[in-house]
C-alpha positions in Angstrom: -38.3 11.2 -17.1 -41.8 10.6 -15.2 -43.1 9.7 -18.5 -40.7 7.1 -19.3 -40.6 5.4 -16.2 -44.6 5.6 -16.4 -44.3 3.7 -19.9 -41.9 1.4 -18.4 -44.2 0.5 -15.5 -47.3 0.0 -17.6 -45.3 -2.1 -20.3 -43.5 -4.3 -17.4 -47.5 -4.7 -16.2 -48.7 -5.8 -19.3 -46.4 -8.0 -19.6 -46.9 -9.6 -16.3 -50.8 -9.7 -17.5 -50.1 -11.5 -20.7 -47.6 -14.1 -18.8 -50.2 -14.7 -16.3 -53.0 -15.1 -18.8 -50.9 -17.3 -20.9 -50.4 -19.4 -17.7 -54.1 -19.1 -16.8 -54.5 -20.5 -20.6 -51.7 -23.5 -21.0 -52.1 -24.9 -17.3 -55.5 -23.7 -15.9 -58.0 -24.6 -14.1 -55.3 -23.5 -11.9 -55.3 -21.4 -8.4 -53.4 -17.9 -7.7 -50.4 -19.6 -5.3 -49.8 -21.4 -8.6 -49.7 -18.8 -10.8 -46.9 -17.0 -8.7 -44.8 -20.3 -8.4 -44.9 -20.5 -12.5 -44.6 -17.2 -13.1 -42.5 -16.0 -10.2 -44.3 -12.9 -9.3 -44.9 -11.9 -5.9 -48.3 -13.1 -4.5 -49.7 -9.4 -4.3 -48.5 -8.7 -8.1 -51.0 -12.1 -8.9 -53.9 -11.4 -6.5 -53.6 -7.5 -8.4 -53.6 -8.8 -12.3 -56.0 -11.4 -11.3 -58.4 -9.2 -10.2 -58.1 -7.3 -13.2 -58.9 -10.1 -15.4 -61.7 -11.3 -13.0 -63.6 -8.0 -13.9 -62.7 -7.7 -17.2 -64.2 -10.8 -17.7 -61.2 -13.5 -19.8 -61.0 -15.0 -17.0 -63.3 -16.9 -14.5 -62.9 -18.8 -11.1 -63.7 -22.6 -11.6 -63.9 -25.5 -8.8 -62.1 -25.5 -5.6 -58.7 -27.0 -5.8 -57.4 -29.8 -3.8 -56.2 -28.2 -0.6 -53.0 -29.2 1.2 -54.2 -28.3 4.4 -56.6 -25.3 5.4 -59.0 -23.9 2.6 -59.2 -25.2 -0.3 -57.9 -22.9 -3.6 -59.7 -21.5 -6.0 -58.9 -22.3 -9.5 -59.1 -19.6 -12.8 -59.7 -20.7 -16.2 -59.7 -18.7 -19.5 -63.6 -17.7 -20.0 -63.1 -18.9 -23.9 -66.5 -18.7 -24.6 -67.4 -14.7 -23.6 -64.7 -13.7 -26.5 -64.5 -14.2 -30.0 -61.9 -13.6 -32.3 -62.5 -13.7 -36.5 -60.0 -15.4 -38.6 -59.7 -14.6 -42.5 -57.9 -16.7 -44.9 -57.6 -14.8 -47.9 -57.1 -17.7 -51.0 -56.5 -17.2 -54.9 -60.4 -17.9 -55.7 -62.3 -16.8 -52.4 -62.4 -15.5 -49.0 -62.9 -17.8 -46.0 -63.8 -16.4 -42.4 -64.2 -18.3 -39.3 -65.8 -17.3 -35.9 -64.2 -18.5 -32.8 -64.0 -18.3 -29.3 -60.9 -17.9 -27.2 -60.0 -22.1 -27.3 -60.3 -21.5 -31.4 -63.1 -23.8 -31.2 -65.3 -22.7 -34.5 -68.6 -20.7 -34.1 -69.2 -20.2 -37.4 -67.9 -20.0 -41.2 -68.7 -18.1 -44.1 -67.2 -18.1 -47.4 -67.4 -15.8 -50.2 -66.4 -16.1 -53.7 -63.9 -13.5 -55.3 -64.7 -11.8 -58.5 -62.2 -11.8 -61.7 -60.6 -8.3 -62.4 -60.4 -7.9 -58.8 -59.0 -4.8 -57.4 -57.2 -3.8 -54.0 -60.4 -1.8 -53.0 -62.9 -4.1 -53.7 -60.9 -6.5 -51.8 -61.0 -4.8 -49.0 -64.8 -3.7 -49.6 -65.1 -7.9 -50.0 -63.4 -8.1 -46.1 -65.6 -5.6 -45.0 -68.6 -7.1 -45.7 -67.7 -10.2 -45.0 -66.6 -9.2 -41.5 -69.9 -7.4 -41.1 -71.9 -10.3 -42.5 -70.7 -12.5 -39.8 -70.6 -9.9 -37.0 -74.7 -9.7 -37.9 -75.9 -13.4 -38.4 -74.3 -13.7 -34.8 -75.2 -11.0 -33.3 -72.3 -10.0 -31.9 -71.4 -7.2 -29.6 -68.1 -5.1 -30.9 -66.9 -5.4 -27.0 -67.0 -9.1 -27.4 -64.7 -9.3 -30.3 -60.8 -9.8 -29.3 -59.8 -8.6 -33.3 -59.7 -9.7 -36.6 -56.6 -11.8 -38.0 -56.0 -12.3 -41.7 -54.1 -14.9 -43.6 -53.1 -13.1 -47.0 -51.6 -15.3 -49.8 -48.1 -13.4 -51.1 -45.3 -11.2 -50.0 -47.0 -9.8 -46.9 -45.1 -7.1 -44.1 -47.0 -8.1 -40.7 -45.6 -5.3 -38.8 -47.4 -3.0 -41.2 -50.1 -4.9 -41.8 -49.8 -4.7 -45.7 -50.2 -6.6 -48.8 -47.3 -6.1 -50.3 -48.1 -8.3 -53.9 -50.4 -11.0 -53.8 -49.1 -12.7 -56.9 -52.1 -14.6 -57.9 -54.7 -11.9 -57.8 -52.2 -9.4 -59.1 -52.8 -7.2 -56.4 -49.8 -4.4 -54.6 -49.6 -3.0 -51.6 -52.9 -3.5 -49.7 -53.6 -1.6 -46.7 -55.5 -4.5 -44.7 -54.7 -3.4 -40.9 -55.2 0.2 -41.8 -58.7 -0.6 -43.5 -60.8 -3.2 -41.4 -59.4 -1.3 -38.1 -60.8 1.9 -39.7 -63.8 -0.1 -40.3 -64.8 -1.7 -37.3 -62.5 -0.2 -34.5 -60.8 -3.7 -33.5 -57.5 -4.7 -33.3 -56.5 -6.6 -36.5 -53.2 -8.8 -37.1 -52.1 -9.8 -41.1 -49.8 -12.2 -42.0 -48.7 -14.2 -44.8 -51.3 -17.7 -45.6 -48.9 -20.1 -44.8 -47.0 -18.0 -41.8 -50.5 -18.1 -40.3 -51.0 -21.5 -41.2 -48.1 -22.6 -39.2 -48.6 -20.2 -35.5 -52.3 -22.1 -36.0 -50.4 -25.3 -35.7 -48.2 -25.1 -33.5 -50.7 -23.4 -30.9 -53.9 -26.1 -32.1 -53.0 -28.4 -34.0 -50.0 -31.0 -35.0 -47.1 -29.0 -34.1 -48.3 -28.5 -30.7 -45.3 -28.9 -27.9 -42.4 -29.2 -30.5 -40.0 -26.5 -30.6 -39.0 -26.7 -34.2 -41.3 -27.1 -37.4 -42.5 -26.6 -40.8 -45.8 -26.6 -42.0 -46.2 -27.2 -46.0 -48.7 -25.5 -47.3 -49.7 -27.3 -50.9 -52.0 -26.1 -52.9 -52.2 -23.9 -56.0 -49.3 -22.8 -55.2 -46.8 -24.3 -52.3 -45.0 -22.5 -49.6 -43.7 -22.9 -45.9 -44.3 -21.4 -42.1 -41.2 -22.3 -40.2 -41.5 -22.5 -36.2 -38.1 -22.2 -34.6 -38.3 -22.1 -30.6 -41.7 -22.1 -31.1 -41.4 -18.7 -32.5 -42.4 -17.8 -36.0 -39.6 -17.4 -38.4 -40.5 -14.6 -41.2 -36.4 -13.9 -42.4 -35.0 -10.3 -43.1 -37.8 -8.8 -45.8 -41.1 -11.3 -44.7 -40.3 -13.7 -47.3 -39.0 -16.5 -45.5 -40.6 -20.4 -46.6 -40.9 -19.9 -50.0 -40.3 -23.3 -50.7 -42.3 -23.7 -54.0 -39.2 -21.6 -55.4 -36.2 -24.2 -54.8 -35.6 -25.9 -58.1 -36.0 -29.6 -57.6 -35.5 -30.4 -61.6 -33.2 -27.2 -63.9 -34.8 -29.1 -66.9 -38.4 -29.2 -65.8 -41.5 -26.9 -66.6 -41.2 -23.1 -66.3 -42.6 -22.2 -63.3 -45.1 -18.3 -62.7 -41.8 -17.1 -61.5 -40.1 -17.0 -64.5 -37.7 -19.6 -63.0 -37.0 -23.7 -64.4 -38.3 -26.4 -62.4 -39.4 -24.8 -59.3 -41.0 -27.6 -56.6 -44.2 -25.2 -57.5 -44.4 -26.0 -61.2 -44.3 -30.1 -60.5 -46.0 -30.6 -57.6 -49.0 -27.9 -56.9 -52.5 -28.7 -57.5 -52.7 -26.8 -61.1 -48.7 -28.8 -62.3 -51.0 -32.0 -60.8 -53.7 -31.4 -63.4 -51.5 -30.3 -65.7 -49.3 -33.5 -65.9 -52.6 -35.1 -65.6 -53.4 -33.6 -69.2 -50.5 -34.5 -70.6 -50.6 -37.8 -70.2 -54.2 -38.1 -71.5 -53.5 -36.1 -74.3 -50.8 -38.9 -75.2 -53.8 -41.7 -75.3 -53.3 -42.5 -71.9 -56.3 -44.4 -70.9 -58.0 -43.2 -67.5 -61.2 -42.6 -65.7 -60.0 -38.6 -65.2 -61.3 -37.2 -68.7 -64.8 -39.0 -67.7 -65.1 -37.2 -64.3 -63.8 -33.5 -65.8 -67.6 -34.5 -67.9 -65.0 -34.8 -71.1 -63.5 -31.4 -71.1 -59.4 -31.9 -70.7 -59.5 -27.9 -69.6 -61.6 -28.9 -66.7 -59.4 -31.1 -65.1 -58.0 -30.0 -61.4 -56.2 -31.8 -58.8 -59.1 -32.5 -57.3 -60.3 -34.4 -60.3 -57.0 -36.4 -60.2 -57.7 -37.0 -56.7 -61.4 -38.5 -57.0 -60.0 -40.8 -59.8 -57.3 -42.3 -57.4 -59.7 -43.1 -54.8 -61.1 -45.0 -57.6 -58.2 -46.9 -58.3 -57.3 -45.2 -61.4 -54.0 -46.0 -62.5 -52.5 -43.3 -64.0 -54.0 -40.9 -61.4 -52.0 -42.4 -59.0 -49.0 -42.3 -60.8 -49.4 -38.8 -61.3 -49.9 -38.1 -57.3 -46.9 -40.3 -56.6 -44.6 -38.3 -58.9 -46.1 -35.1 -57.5 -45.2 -36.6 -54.0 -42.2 -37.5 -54.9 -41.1 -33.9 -56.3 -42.4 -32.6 -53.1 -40.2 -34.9 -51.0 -37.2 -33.6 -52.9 -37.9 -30.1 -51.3 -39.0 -31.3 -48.3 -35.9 -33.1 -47.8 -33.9 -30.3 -48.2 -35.9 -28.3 -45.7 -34.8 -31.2 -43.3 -31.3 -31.2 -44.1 -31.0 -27.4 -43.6 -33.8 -26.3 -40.9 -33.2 -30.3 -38.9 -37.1 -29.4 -37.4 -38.7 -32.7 -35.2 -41.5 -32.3 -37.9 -43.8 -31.2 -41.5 -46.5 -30.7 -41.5 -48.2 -30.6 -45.1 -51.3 -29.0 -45.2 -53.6 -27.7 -48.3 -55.6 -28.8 -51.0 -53.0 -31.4 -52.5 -52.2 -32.4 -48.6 -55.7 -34.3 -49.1 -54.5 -36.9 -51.5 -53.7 -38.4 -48.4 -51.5 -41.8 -48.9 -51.1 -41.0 -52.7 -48.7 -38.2 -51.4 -47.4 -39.3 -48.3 -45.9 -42.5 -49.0 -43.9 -41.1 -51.7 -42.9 -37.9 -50.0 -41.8 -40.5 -46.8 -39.6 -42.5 -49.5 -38.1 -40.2 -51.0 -37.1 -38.2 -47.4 -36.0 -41.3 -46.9 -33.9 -41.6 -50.0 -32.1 -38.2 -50.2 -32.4 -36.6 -47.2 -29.1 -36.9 -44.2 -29.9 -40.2 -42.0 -29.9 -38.6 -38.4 -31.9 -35.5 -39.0 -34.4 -37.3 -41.3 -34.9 -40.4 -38.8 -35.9 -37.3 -36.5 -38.4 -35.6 -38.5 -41.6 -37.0 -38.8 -44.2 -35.8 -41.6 -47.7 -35.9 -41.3 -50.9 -34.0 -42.4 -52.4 -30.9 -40.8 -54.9 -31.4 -38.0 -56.4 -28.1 -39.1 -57.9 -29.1 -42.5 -59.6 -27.0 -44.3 -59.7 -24.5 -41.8 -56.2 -24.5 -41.1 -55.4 -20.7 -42.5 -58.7 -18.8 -41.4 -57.4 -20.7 -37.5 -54.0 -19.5 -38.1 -54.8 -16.2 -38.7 -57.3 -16.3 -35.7 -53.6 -17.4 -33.7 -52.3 -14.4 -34.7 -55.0 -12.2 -32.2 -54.7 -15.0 -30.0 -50.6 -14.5 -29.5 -51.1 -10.5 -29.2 -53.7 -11.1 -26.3 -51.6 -14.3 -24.6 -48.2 -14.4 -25.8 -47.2 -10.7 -27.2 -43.2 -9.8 -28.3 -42.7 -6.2 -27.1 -39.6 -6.3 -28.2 -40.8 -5.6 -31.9 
């Protein structure tokens, strides 16, 4: 019974520590009497924590306050840059890291090409090093280091911290958690890509202060992070957003699934370079064949992408239709999910224009009037980044914003 209450009293004072130093984080520079107004804790209960984090060292006193009489306050502040925190975004062809302090501000990047044939263990071997390699160019100090959060394409279970099947590396049931905290002793947080993806953006970046969300992810593959109350949605079995999966044409392409005419197979980057092809392969006429140096095979969305800058015709045909197949789904996301916003984000999020207008006309098109005049799509603020900062959001939420209830 002593035990329990004990737990209780520690877990009702962690709690209190992470409200506070979400406070300190969302509002600061901001003084002690204003801490226990927001948070409603009793003064003492805020002069105790405070203290806490004073010696621990996240947080910091900053300039005097404007007083309302008497002495003026003393303001606290997050001390972002005495952490940092190491995001991984785990792709289909490589591994990218970021280093960042407490604000996600970036530090440093690395990334490291993945090998064909590639097994779970050398994955992890790859993480390893890869942590390591950035730990040493930057001489960090393990104490300094809040944890290590991964962005893992696929089926992933967070609670476990597993890998369950990363489709496009072929890979099962990955023990990430398990291995880099082994590893290097540090707290470590794995999600799925685009899950990440979205907690990145609606803590940094163009989901910021809206309550309800999607973020897009399109790349080689396309998928979905849904924010619902702020809150991460993942469904019943951490699947939740796989929007590349919704047939948007029953007599298109066969898509990796198995399935007809998933969103996937018309409107990633490879079914971009693959319509692409197609179309040259038909006698099309079109600057694409001349920047893939001849070679049909070579040919990538990115290829398609530099031709449209350059005005290329049937380039931007082929983004337009790809935007337009993308629209279809993201239409339907509208109608069901009614969020304030998308956010599309990835490689194929980069045709810019090409993309948007057609994915904004076709919203406009098919989706319900009310919810879609309320939705509005735009690009991730993230960029390229916009995973590996995700995945660093996932350490950030344990240390600010942490549900004890799972």
């Amino acid at each position: 019974m002593v035990r329990g209450m004990a737990g209780s009293f520690q877990l009702m004072k962690s709690l209190n520590k992470s409200l506070i130093l979400n406070v300190i984080r969302t509002e600061g520079p901001i003084s002690r009497a204003d801490i226990a107004k927001r948070t409603q804790l009793t003064a003492p209960t805020v002069t105790n924590i405070v203290g806490e984090l004073l010696e621990s060292g996240l947080v910091i006193e900053s300039d005097l306050g404007v007083s309302s009489g008497g002495r003026k306050p003393i303001l606290l502040r997050i001390h972002a840059q005495a952490f940092q925190v190491i995001g991984i975004d785990v792709g289909t062809q490589d591994i990218k890291l970021v280093l960042t302090n407490l604000d996600a501000e970036i530090l440093d990047s690395l990334r490291v090409s993945m090998p064909a044939g590639l097994t779970g263990e050398r994955l992890l071997a790859l993480l390893a090093e890869a942590v390591r390699s950035i730990m040493d160019r930057n001489r960090l100090n393990k104490a300094s280091v809040i944890g290590i959060g991964v962005g893992m394409h696929g089926l992933v279970n967070p609670a476990e911290g597993v890998s369950i099947y990363a489709p496009n590396l072929n890979l099962r049931n990955v023990p990430i958690r398990e291995s880099l905290q082994t590893a290097f002793g540090l707290p470590v947080e794995v999600e799925n890509d685009v899950r990440a993806m979205a907690l990145g953006e609606s803590w940094f970046g163009s989901g910021q202060n809206i309550d309800h969300f999607v973020c897009v992810n399109v790349g080689r593959g396309i998928g979905a992070g849904i924010i619902i109350d702020r809150k991460l949605f993942d469904g019943t079995t951490h699947t939740a957003g796989e929007l590349g999966h919704i047939t948007v044409d029953p007599a298109g392409p066969q898509c990796s699934c198995g399935n007809y005419g998933c969103l996937q197979a018309l409107a990633s980057g490879p079914a971009i370079a693959g319509r692409a092809k197609a179309e040259l392969q038909r006698g099309r006429t079109s600057i694409i064949a001349e920047l893939a140096g001849g070679d049909l095979d070579a040919v990538t969305g990115e290829t398609v992408h530099a031709a449209a800058l350059q005005g290329d015709a049937l380039a931007i045909e082929v983004l337009q239709a790809a935007g337009r197949y993308l629209g279809i789904g993201i239409a339907a996301v509208i109608n069901v999910l009614n969020p304030a916003r998308v956010i599309i984000g990835g490689g194929v999020a980069k045709a810019g224009d090409f993309l948007l207008q057609a994915v904004n006309e076709t919203v406009r098109n098919r989706a319900l009037q009310t919810p879609a005049e309320a939705a509005s799509i735009t690009l991730s603020r993230l960029g390229d980044h916009a995973t590996a900062i995700g995945a660093v959001t996932l350490v950030l939420k344990k240390l600010f914003a942490p549900d004890y209830a799972t």
